[in-house]
Legacy VTK file of the C-alpha trace (Angstrom):
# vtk DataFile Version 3.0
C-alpha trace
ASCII
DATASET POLYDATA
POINTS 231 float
19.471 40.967 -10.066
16.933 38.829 -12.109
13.962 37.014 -11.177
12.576 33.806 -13.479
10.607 34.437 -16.580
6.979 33.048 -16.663
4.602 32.422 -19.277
1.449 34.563 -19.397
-0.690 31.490 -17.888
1.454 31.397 -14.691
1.085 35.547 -14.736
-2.295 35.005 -13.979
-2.115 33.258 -11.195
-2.132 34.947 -7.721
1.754 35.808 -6.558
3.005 33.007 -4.707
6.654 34.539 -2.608
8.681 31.188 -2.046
11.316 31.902 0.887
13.796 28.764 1.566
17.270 28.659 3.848
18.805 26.810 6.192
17.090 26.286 9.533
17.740 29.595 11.757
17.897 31.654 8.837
14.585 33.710 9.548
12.486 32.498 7.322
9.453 32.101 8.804
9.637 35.437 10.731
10.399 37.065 7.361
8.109 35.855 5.444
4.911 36.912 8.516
6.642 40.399 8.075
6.556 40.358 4.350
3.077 38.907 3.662
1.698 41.461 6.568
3.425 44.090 4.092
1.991 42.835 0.489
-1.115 41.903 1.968
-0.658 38.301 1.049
-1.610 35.196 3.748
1.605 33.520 4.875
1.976 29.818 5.190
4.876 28.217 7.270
5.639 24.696 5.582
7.929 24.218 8.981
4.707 24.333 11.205
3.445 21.400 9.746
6.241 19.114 9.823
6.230 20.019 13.607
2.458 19.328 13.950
3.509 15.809 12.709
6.299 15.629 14.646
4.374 16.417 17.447
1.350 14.383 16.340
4.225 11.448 16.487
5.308 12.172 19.871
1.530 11.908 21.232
1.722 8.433 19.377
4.963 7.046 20.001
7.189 9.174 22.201
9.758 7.073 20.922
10.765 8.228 17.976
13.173 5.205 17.529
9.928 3.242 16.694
9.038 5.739 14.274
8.068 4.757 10.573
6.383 6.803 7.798
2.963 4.782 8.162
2.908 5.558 11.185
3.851 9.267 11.298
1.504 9.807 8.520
-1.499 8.045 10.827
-0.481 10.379 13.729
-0.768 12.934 11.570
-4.300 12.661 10.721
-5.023 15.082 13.746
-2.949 18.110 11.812
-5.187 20.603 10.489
-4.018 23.637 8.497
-6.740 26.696 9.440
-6.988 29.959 7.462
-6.237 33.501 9.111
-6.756 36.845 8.271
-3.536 36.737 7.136
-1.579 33.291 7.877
-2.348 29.718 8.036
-2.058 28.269 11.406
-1.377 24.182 12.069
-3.824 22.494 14.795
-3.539 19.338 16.703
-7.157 18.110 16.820
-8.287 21.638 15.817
-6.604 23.171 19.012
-3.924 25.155 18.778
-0.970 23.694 19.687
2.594 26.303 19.289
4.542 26.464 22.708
4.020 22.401 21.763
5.340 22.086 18.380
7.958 24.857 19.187
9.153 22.677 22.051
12.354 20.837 22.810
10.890 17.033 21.986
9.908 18.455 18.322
12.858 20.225 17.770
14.728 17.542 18.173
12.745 14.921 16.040
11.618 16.919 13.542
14.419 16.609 10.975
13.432 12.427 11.210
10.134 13.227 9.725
11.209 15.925 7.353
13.466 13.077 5.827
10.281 10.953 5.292
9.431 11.004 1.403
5.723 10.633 1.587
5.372 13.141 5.325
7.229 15.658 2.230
4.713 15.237 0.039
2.275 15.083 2.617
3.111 18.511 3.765
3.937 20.207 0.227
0.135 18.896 -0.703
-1.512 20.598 2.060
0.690 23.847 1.841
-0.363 23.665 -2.354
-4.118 23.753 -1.163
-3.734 26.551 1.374
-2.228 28.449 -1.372
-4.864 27.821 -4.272
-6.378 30.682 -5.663
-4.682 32.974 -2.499
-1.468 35.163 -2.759
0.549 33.575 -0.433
4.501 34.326 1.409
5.378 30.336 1.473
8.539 29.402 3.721
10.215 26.302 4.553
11.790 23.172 2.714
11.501 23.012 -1.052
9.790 25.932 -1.632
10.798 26.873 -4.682
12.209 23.286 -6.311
9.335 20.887 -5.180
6.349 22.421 -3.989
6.229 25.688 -5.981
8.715 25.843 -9.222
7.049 28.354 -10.891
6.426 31.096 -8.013
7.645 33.959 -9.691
9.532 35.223 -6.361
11.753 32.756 -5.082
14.403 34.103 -2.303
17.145 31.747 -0.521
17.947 33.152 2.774
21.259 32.217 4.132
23.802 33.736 7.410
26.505 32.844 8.840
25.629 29.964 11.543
27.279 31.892 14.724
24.786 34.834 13.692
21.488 32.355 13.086
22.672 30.769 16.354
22.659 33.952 18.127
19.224 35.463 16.511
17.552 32.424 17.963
18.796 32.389 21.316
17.705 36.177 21.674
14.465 35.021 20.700
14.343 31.803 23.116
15.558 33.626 25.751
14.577 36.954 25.044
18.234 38.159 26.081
21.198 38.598 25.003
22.985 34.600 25.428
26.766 34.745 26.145
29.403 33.123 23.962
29.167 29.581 25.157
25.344 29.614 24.730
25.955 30.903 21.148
28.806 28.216 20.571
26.541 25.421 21.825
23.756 26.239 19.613
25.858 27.302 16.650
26.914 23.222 17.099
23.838 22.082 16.584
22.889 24.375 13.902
25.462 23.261 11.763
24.733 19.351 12.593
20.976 20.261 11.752
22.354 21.933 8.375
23.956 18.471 7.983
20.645 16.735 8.130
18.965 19.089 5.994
21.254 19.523 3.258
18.812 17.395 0.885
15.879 19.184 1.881
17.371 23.181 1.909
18.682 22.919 -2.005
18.601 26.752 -3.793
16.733 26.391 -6.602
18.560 27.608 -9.621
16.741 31.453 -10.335
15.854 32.055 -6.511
17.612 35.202 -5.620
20.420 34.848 -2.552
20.178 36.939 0.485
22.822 36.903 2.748
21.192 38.383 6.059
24.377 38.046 8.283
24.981 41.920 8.506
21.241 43.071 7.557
18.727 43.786 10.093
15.176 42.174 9.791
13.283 45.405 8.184
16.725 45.287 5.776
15.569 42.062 4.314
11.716 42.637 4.230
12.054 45.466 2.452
14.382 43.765 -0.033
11.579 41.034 -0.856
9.198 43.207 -0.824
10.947 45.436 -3.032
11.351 41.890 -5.971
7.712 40.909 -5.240
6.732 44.590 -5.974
8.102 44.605 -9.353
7.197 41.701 -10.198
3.246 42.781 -9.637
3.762 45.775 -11.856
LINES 1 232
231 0 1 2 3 4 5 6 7 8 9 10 11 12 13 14 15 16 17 18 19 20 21 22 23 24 25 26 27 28 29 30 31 32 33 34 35 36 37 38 39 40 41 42 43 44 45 46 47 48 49 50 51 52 53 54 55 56 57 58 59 60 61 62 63 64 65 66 67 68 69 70 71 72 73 74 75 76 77 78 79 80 81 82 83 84 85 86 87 88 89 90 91 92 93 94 95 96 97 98 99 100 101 102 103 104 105 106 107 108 109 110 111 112 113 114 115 116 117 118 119 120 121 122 123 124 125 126 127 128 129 130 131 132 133 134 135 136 137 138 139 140 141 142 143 144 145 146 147 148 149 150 151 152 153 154 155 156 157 158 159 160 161 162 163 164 165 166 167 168 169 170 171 172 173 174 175 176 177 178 179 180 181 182 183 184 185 186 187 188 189 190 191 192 193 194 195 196 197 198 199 200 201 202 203 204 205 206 207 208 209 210 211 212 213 214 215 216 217 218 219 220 221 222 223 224 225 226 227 228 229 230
């Protein structure tokens, strides 16, 4: 297993950790769990296309009547505030999760994350949150658009019964029977669908396939390629 040569510039820099996949894949919990280990802030890209999404939805509730100038306009009440050790996305500096986890934005957000400029939008404002930090970055286009030189770059896949099950357990907080798991493993592989532009492996990102490991299994395997690469 190899990770991407650098020049002695880019060593420098603080460690960025770029983690992409599929939605459902665990990113985002992975990467918390793997910047609380390293020590490094973590920044969820995914956040702030739901603040926008949500931000739309408080505009238009419509999101038939959607376009990018107006998304973008909504989104002007999106803040991204510094943690101790993560970034968190505001709606008019309040925090705003059960919202931007809910149903409406979960169902609208892959609209907006199609939008060119929203894309660059976001990748901007997760670029500034990770100037001059060492950072765990997750989301789309990690490590092709926003960050191609991180020096860790992982690509997180499962198989999509498995990702639908993981997030049922942690929606319901129970184990969901087979039909629940079928239903959602439907619209996990629509949403892959979608997304396919947006969830691309860059080329020297290393592939981990998390279907049979458990959670700690995976941190430990990131943490293991960041740790090397900070020797």
């Amino acid at each position: 297993m190899t990770l991407p040569d650098t020049d002695s510039a880019e060593r420098r820099r603080p460690l960025v950790v770029a983690i992409d996949g599929p939605a459902a894949s665990g990113k985002s919990s992975t990467a918390k769990w793997v910047a609380s280990e390293l020590g490094f802030r973590h920044v969820d890209s995914g956040a702030l296309y739901r603040a926008a999404t949500a931000a739309a939805l408080r505009a238009e509730p419509d999101p038939r009547r959607w376009t990018e100038d107006g998304v973008l306009a909504a989104a002007a009440i999106v803040t991204l505030v510094p943690g101790e050790r993560s970034f968190e996305a505001r709606l008019e500096g309040a925090p705003a999760e059960e919202e931007l986890r809910g149903s409406a934005v979960t169902s609208a957000v892959s609209l907006v994350a199609k939008m060119p400029r929203v894309r660059a939008w976001v990748n901007d404002r997760v670029r500034a949150a990770a100037e001059g930090h060492a950072v765990v970055v997750d989301g789309r286009d990690m490590g092709t658009a926003v960050f191609p030189k991180a020096r860790v770059k992982i690509f997180l896949v499962a198989d999509p019964w498995e990702r639908a099950k993981r997030r049922l357990l942690q929606r319901f907080e129970r184990l969901p029977t087979e039909a629940e798991i079928a239903e959602e493993t439907d619209a996990l592989v629509r949403r892959d669908a979608k997304d396919e532009a947006q969830t691309q492996r860059a080329s020297e990102a290393v592939l981990i396939d998390t279907t049979y490991l458990t959670q700690r299994e995976q941190v430990e395997r990131i943490v293991a390629l960041a740790r090397s690469v900070m020797r």
